[in-house]
HTML snippet that shows the backbone in 3Dmol.js (N, CA, C, O; Angstrom):
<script src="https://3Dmol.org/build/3Dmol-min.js"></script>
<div id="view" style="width:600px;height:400px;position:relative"></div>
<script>
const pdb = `
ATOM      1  N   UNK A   1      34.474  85.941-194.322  1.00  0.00           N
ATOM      2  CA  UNK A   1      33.708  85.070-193.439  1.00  0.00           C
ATOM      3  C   UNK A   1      32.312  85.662-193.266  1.00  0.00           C
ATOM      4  O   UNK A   1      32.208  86.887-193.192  1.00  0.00           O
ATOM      5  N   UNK A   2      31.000  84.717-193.180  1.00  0.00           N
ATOM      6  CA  UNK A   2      30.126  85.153-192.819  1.00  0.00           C
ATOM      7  C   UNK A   2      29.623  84.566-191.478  1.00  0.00           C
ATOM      8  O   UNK A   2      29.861  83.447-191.024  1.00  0.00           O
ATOM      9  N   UNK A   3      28.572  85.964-190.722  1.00  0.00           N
ATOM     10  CA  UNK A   3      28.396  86.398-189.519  1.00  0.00           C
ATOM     11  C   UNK A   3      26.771  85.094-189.584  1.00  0.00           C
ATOM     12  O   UNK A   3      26.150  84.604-190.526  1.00  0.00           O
ATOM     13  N   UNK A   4      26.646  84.981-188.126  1.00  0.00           N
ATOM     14  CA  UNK A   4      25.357  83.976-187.991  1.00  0.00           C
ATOM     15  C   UNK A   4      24.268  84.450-188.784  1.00  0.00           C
ATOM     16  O   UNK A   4      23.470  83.770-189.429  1.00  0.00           O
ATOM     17  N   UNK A   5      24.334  85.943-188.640  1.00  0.00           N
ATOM     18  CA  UNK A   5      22.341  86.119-189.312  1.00  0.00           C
ATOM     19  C   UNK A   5      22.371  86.114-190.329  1.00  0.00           C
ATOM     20  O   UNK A   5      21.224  85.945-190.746  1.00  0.00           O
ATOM     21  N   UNK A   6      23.541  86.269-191.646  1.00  0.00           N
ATOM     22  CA  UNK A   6      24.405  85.655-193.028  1.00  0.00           C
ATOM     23  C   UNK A   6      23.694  84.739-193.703  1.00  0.00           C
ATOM     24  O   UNK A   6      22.973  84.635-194.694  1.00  0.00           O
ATOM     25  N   UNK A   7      24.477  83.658-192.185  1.00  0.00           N
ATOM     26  CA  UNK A   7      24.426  81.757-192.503  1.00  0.00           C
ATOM     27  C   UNK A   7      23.056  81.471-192.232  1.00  0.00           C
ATOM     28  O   UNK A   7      22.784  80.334-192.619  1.00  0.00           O
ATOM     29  N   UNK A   8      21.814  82.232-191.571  1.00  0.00           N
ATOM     30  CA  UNK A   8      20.966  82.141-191.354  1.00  0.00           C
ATOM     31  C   UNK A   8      20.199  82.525-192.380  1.00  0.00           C
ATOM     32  O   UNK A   8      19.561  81.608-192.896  1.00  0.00           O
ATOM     33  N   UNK A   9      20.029  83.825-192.939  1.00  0.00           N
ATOM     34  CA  UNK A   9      19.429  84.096-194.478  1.00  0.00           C
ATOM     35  C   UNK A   9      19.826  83.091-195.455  1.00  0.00           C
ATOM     36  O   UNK A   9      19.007  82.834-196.337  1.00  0.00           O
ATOM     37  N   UNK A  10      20.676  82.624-195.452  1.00  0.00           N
ATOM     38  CA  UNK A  10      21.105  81.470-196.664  1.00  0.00           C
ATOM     39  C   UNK A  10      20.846  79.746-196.091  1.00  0.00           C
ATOM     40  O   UNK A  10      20.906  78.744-196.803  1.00  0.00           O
ATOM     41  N   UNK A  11      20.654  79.782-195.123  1.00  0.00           N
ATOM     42  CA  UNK A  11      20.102  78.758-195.151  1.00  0.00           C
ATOM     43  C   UNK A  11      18.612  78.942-195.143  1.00  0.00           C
ATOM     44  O   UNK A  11      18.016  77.891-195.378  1.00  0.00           O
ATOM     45  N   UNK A  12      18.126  79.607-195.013  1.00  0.00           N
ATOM     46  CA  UNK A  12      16.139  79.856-195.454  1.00  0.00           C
ATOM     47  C   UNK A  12      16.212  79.890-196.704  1.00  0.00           C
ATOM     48  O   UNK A  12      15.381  79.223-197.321  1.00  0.00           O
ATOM     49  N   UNK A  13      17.025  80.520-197.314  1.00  0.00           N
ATOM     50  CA  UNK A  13      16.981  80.682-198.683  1.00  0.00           C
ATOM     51  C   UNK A  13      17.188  79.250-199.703  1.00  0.00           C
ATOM     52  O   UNK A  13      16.719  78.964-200.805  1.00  0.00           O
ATOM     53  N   UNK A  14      18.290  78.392-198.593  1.00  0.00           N
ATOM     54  CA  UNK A  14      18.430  77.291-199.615  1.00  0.00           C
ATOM     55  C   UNK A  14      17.185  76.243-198.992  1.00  0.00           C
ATOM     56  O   UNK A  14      16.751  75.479-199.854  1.00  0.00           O
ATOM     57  N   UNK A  15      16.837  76.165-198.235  1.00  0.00           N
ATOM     58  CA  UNK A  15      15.521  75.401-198.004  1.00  0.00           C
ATOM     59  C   UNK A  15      14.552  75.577-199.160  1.00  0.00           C
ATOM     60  O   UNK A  15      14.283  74.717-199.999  1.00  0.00           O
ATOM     61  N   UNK A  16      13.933  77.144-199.069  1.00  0.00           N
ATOM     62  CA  UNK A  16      12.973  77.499-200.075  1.00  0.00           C
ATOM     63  C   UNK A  16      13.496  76.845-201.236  1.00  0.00           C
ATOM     64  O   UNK A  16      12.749  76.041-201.793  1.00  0.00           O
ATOM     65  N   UNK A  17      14.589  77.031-201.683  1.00  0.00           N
ATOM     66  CA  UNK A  17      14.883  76.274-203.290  1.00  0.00           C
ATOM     67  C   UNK A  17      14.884  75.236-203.076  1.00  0.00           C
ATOM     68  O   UNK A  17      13.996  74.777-203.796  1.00  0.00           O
ATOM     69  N   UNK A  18      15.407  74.285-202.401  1.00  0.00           N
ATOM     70  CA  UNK A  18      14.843  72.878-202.196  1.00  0.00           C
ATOM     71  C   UNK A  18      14.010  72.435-202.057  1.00  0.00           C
ATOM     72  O   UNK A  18      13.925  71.236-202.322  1.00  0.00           O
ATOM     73  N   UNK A  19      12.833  73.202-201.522  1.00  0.00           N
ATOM     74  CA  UNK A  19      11.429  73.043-201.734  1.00  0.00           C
ATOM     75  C   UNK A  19      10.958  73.080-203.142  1.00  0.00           C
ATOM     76  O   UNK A  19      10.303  72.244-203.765  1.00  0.00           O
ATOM     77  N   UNK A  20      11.517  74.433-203.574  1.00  0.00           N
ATOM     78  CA  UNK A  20      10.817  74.708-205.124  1.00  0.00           C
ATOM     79  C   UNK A  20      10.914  73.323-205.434  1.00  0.00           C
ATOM     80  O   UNK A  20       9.936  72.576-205.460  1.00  0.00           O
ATOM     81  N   UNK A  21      12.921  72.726-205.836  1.00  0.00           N
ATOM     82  CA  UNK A  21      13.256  72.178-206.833  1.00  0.00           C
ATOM     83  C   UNK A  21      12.417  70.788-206.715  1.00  0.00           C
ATOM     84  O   UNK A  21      12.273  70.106-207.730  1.00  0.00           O
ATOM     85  N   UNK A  22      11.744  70.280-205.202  1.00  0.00           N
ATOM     86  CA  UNK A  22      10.890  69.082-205.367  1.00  0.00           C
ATOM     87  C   UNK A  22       9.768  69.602-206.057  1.00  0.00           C
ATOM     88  O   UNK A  22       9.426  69.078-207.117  1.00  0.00           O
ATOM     89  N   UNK A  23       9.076  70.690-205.528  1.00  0.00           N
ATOM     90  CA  UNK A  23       7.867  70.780-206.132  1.00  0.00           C
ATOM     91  C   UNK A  23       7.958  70.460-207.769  1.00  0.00           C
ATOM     92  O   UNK A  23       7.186  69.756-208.422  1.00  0.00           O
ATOM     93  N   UNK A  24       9.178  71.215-208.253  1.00  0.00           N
ATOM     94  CA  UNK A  24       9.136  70.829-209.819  1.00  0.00           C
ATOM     95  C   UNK A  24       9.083  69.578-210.404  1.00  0.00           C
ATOM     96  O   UNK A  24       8.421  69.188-211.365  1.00  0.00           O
ATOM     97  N   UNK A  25      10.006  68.903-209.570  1.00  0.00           N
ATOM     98  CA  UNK A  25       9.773  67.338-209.654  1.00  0.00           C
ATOM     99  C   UNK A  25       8.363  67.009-209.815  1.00  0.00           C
ATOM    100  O   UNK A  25       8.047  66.286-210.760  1.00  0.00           O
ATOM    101  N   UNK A  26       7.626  67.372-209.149  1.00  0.00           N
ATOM    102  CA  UNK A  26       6.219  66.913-209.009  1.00  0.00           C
ATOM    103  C   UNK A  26       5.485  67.212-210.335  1.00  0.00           C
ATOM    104  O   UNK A  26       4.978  66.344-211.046  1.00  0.00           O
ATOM    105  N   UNK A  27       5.484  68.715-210.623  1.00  0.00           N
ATOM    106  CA  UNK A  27       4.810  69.124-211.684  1.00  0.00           C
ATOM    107  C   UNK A  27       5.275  68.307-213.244  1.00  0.00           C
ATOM    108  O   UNK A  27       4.516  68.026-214.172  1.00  0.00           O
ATOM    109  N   UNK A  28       6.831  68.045-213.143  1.00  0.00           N
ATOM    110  CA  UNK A  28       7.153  67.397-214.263  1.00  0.00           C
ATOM    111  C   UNK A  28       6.668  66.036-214.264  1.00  0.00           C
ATOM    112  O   UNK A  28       6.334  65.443-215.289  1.00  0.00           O
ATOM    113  N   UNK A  29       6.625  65.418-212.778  1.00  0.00           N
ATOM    114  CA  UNK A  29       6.092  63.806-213.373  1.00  0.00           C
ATOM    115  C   UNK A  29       4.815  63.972-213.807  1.00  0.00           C
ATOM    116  O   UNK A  29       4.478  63.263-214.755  1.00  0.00           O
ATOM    117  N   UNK A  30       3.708  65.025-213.180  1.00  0.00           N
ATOM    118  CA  UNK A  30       2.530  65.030-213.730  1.00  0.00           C
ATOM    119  C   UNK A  30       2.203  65.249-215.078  1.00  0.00           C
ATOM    120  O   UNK A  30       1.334  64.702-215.757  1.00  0.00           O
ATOM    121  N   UNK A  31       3.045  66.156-215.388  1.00  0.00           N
ATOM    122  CA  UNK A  31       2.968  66.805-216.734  1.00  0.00           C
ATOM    123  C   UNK A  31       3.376  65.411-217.734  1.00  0.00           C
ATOM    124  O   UNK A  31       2.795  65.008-218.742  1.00  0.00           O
ATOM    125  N   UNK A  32       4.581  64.864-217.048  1.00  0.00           N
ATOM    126  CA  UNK A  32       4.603  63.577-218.550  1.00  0.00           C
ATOM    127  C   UNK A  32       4.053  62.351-218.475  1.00  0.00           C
ATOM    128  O   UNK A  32       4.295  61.447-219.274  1.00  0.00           O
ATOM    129  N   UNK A  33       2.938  62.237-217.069  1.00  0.00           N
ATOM    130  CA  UNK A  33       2.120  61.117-217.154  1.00  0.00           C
ATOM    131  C   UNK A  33       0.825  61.738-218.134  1.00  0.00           C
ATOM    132  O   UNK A  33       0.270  60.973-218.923  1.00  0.00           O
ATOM    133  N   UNK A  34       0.428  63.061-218.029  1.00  0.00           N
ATOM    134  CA  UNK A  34      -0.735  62.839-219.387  1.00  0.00           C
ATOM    135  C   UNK A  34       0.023  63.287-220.300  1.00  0.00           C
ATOM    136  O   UNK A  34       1.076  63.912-220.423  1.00  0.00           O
ATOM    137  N   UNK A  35      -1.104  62.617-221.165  1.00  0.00           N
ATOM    138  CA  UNK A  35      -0.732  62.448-223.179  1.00  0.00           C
ATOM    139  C   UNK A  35      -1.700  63.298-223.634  1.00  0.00           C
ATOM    140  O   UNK A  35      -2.716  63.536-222.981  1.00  0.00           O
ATOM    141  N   UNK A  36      -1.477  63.748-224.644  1.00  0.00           N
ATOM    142  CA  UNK A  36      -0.292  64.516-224.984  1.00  0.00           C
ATOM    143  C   UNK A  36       0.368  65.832-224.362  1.00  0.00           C
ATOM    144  O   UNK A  36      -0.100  66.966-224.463  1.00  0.00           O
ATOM    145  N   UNK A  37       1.433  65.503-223.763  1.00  0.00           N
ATOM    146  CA  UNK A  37       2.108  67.034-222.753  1.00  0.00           C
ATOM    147  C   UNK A  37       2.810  67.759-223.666  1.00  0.00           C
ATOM    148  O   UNK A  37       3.314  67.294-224.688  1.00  0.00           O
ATOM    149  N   UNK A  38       2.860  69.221-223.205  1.00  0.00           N
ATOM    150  CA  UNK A  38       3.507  70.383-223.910  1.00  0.00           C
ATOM    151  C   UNK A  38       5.032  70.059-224.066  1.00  0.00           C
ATOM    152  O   UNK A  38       5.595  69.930-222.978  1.00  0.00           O
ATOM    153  N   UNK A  39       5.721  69.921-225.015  1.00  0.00           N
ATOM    154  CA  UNK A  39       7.020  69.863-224.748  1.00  0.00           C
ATOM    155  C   UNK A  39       7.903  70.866-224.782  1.00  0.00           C
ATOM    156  O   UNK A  39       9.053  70.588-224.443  1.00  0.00           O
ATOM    157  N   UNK A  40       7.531  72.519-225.268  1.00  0.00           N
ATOM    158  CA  UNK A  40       7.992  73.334-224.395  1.00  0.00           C
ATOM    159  C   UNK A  40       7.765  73.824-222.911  1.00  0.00           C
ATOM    160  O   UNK A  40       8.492  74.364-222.078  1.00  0.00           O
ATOM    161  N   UNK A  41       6.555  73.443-222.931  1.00  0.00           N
ATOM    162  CA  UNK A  41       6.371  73.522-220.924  1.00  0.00           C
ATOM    163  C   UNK A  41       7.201  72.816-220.324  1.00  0.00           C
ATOM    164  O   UNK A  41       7.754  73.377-219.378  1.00  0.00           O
ATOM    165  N   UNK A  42       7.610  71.352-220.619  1.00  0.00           N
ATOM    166  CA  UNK A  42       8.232  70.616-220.301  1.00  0.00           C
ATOM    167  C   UNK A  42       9.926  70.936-220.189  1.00  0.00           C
ATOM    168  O   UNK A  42      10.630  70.573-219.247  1.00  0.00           O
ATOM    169  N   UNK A  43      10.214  71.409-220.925  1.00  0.00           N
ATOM    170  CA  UNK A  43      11.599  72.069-221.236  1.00  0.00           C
ATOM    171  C   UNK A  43      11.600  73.130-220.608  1.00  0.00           C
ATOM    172  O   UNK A  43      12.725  73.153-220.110  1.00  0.00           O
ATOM    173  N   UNK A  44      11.162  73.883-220.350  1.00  0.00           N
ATOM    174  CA  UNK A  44      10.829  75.275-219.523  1.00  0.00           C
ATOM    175  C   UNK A  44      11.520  74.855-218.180  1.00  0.00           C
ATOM    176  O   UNK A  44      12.468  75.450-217.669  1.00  0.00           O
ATOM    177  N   UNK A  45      10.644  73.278-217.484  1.00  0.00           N
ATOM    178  CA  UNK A  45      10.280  73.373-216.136  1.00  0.00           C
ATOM    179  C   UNK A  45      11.652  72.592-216.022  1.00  0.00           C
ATOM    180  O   UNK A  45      12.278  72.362-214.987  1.00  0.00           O
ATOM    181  N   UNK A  46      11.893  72.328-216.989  1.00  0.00           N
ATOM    182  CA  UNK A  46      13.497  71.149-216.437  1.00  0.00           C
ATOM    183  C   UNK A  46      14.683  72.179-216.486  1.00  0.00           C
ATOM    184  O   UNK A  46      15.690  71.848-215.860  1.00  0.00           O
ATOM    185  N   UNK A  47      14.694  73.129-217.006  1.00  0.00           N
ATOM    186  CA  UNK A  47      16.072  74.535-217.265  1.00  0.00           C
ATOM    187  C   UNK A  47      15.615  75.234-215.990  1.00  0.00           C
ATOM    188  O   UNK A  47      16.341  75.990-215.345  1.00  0.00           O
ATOM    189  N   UNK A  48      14.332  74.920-215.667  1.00  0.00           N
ATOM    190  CA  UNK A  48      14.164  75.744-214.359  1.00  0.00           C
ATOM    191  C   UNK A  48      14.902  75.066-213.187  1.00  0.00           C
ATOM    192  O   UNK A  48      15.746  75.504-212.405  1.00  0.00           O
ATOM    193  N   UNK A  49      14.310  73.846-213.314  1.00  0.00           N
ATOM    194  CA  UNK A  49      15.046  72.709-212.553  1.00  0.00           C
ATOM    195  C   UNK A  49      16.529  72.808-212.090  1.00  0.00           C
ATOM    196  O   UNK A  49      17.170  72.863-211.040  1.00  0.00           O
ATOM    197  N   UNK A  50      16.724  72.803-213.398  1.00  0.00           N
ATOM    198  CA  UNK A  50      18.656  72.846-213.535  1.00  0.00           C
ATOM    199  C   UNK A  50      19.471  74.366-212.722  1.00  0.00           C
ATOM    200  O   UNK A  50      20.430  74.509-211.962  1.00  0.00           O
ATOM    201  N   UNK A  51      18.227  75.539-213.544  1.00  0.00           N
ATOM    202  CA  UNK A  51      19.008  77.046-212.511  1.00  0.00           C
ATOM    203  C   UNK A  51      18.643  76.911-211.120  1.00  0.00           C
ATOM    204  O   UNK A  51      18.920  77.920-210.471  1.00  0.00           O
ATOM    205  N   UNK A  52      18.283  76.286-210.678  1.00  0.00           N
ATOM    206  CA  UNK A  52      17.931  75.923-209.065  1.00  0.00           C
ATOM    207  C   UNK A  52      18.955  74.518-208.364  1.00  0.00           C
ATOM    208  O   UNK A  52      19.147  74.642-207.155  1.00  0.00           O
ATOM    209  N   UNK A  53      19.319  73.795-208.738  1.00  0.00           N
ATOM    210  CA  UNK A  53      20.277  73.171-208.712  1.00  0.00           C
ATOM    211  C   UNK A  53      21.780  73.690-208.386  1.00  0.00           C
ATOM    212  O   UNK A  53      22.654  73.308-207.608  1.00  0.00           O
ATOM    213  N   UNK A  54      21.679  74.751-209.350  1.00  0.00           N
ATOM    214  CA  UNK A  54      22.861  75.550-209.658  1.00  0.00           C
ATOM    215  C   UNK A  54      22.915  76.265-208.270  1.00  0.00           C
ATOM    216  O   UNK A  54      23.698  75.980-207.364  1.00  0.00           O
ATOM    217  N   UNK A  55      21.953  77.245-208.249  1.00  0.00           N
ATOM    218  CA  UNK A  55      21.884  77.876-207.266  1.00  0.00           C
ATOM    219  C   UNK A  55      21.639  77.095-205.860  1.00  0.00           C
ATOM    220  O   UNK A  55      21.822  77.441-204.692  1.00  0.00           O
ATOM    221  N   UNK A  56      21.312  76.293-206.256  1.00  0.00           N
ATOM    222  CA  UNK A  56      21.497  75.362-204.347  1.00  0.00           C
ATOM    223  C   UNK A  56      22.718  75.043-204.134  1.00  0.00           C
ATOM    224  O   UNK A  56      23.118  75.283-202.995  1.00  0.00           O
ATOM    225  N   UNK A  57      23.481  74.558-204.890  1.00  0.00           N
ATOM    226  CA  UNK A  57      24.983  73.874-205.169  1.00  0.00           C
ATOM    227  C   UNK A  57      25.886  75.167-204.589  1.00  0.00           C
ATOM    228  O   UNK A  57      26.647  75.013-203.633  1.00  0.00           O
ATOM    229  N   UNK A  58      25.714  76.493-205.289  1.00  0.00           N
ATOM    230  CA  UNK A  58      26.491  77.766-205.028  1.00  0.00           C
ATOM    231  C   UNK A  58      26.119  78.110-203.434  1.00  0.00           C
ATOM    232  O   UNK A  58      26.985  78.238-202.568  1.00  0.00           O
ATOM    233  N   UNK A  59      24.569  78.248-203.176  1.00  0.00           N
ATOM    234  CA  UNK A  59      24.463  78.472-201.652  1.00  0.00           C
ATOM    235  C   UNK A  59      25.026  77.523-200.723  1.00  0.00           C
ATOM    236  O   UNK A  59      25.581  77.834-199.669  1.00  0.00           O
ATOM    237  N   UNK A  60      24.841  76.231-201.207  1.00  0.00           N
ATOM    238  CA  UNK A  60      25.577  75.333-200.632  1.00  0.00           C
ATOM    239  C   UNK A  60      27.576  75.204-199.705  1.00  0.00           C
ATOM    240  O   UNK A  60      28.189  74.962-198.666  1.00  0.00           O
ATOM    241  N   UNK A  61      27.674  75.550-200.974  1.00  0.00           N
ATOM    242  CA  UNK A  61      29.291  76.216-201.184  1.00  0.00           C
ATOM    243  C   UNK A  61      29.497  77.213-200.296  1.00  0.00           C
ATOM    244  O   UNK A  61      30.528  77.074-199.638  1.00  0.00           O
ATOM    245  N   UNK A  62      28.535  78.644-199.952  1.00  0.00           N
ATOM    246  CA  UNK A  62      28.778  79.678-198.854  1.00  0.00           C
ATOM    247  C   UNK A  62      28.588  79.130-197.667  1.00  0.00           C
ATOM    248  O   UNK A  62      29.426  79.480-196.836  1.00  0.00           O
ATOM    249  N   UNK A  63      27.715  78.331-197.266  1.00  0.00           N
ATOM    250  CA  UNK A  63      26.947  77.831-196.418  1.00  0.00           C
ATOM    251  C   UNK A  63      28.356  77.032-195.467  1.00  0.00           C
ATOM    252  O   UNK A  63      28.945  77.343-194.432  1.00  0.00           O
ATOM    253  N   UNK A  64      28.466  76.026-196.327  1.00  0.00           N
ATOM    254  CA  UNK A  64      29.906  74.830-195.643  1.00  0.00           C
ATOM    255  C   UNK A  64      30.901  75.069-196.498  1.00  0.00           C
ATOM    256  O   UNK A  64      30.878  74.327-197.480  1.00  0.00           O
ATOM    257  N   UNK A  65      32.050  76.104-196.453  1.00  0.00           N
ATOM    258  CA  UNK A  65      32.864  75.741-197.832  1.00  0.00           C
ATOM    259  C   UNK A  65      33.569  74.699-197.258  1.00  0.00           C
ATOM    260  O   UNK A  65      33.610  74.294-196.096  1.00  0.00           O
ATOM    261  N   UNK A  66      34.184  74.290-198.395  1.00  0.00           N
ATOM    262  CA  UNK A  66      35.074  73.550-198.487  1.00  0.00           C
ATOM    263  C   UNK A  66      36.752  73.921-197.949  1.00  0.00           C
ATOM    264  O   UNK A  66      37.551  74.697-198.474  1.00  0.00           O
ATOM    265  N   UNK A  67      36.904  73.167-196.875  1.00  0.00           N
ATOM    266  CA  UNK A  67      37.887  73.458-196.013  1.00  0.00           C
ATOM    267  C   UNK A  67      39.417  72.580-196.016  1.00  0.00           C
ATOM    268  O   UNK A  67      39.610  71.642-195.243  1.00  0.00           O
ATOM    269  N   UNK A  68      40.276  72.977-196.848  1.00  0.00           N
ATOM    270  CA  UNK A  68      41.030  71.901-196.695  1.00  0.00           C
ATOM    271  C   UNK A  68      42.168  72.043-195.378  1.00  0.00           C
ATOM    272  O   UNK A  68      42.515  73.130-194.917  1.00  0.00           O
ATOM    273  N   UNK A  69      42.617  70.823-194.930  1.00  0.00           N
ATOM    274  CA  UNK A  69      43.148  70.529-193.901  1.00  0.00           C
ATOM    275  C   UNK A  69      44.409  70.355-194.335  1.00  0.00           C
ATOM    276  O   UNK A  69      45.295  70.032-193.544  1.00  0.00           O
TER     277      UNK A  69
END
`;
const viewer = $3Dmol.createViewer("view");
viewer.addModel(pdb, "pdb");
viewer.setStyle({}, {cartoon: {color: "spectrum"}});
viewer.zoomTo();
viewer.render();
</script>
């Protein structure tokens, strides 16, 4: 079990990545509204995308587990 100041570091922590993971959003729509865009930059920023996902999903999981009744 984790203690309040725990659940408290991990939830700052999953904010910040939820922040990142919009900001990336942002940079990727910009990036594929001009022509011609990098398409390894592009690929870069979406695997980045995805390990942040991951990792929100996992903090997520410590945060509220899943409790069955």
């Amino acid at each position: 079990m984790i203690d309040d100041e725990e659940t408290a570091t991990l939830r700052r922590r999953l904010e910040a990545l939820r922040l990142e993971h919009r900001d990336l959003d942002e940079v990727i729509a910009r990036l594929m509204d001009t022509a011609p865009y990098d398409m390894l930059q592009l690929r870069r920023l979406k695997k980045r995308k995805l390990i942040l996902k991951d990792e929100i999903a996992r903090l997520q999981n410590q945060v509220t587990p899943d409790i069955i009744a």
